[in-house]
C-alpha positions as CSV (number, residue, x, y, z in Angstrom):
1,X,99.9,92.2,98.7
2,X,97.0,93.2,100.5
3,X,95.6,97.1,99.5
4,X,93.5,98.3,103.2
5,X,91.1,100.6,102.9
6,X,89.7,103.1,105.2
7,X,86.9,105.1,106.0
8,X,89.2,108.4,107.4
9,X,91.0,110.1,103.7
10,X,93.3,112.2,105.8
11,X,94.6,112.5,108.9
12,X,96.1,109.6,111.4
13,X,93.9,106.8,111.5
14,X,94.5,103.9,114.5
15,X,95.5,100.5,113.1
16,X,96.9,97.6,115.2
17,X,98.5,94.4,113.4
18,X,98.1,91.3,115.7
19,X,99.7,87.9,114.7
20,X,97.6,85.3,116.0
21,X,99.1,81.3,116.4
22,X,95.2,80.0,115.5
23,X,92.1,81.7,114.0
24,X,90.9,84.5,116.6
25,X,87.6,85.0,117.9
26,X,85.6,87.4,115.7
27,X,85.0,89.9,118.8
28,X,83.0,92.9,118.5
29,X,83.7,94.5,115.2
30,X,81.0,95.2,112.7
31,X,82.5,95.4,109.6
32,X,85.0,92.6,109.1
33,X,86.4,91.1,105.8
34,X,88.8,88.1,105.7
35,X,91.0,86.7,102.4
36,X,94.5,84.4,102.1
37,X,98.1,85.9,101.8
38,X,101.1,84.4,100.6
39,X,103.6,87.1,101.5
40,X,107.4,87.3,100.2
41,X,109.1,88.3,102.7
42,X,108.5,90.8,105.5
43,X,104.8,92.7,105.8
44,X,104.8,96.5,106.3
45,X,102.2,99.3,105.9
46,X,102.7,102.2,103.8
47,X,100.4,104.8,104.7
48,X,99.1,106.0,101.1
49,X,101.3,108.6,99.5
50,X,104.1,108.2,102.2
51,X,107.1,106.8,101.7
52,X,107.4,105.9,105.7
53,X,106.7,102.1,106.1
54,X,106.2,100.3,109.4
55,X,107.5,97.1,109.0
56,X,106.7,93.7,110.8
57,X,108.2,90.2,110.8
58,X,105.9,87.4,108.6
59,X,107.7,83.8,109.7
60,X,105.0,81.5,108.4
61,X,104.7,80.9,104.2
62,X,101.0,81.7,104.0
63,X,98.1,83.5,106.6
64,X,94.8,83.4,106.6
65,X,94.2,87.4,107.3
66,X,91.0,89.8,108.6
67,X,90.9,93.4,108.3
68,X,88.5,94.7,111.2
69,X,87.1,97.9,110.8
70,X,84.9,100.1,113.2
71,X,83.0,103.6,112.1
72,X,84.1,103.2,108.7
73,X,80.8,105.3,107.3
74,X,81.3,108.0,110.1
75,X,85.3,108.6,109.2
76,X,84.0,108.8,105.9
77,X,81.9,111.3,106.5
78,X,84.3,113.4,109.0
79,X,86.3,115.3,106.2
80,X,87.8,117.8,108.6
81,X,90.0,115.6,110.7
82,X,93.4,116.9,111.2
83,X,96.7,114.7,111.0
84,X,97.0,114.3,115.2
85,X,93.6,114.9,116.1
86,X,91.7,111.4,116.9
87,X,89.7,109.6,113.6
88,X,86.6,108.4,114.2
89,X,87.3,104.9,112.8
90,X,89.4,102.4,113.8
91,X,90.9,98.9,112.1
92,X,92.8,95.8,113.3
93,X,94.5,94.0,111.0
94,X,94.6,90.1,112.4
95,X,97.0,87.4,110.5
96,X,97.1,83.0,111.8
């Protein structure tokens, strides 16, 4: 199980989930951390608090993942956004 953290408490916050075939390119995020998962059956984020999970299929026995995070400090700092209105942060969540 992986537990994401991010710099936005409240409010909708964007995350993408990529499945890669092969280790990505590290791109242009700032903040990136990476660690091994050995999931048991399908992945899925539940937003903390909800009970509404977006699933997603996980085929292979183990990943290598890499959470991506951009403005982290800044969505911190922003403790007025709104659920709707845009965060200031943003995350990609990249699996091989």
């Amino acid at each position: 199980m992986l537990f994401l953290v991010t710099g936005t408490h409240t409010g909708s916050i964007p995350v993408r989930v990529s499945l890669w075939d092969s280790e990505p390119d590290l791109g242009d995020w700032p903040e990136i951390v990476e660690a091994s998962l050995i999931p048991h059956g399908d992945g899925g984020l539940w937003p903390w608090g909800e009970t509404h999970v977006v699933e997603f299929p996980l085929p292979a026995e183990s990943y290598r993942v890499r959470w991506n995070s951009r403005a982290m400090d800044e969505g911190a700092a922003d403790a007025g956004v709104e659920f709707g209105d845009p965060s200031p942060d943003s995350y990609e969540l990249m699996l091989w």
